[in-house]
N, C-alpha and C positions, 0 to 999 in steps of 0.2 A: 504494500500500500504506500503510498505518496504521500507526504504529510506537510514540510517544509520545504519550502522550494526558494528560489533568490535569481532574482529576471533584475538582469544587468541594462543598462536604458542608457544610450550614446544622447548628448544634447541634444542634436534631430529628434529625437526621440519622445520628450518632456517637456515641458513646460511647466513653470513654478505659478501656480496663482496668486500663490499668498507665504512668502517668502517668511516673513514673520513666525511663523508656526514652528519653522526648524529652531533648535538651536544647536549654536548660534543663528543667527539670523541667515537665512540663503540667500539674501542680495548681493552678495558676491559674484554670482554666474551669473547677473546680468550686466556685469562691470568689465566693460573691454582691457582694463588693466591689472585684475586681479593675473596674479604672479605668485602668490605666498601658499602656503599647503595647510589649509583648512577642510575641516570636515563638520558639517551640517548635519544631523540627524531631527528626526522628528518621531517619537515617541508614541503611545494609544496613553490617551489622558485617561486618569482613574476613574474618574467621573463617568466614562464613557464604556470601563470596562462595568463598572458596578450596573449600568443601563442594558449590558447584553449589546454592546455595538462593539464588533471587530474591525480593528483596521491595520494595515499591512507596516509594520518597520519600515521608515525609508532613512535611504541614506547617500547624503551628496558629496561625491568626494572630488579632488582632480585625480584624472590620472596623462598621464604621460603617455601621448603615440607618434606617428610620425607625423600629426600636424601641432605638437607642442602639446601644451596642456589644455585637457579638454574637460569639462564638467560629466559626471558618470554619475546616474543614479540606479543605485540597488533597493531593488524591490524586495522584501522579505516577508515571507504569509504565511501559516498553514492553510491550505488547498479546504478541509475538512470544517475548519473552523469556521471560514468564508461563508460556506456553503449552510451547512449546518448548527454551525457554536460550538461544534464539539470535534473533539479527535476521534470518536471513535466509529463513529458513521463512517461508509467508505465511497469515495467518487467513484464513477465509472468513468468510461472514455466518451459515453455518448452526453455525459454532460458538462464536456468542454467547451462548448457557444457558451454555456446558460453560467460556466466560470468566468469565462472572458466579460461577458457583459456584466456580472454583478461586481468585479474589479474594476473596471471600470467607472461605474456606479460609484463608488466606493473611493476612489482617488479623484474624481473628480469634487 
């Protein structure tokens, strides 16, 4: 079974709405001169876990390729939790749309 999964996200990729939310703060990838090696994360607030709302780990880091340093966000979820709230329910493969679009939902 599948449980934890980590979807790596190239700047093409994301878009921050609300930059604020990380900390530190992630308005650094929208600054053509950041240079420095910071990492952003953004946590599931307690508040939010005590309400039964799951939301995915993220995490914004730079990484280094061959067009210099580029903004990477790491996606981090359980698959089962998403879905269900819990680990112990098990996904099948025919309900990979119905994952995609509730993450979606959901980072939006």
């Amino acid at each position: 079974m599948i449980d934890t999964i980590v979807l790596t996200l190239t700047k093409d990729m994301f878009h921050i709405r609300e930059p604020d939310k990380f900390s530190p703060s992630a308005r650094w990838v929208n600054n053509p001169k950041w240079h420095y090696r910071i990492s952003s994360k953004q946590n599931v607030i307690k508040g939010e876990v005590r309400r039964g709302i799951y939301k995915p780990y993220l995490i914004l880091t730079p990484k280094t390729n061959s067009s210099g340093i580029v903004p990477m966000l790491k996606i981090e979820l359980s698959l089962p939790k998403l879905m269900f709230g819990n680990n112990i329910d098990e996904l099948q493969y025919k309900a990979f749309v119905s994952v995609v679009t509730k993450l979606q939902v959901v980072l939006a």
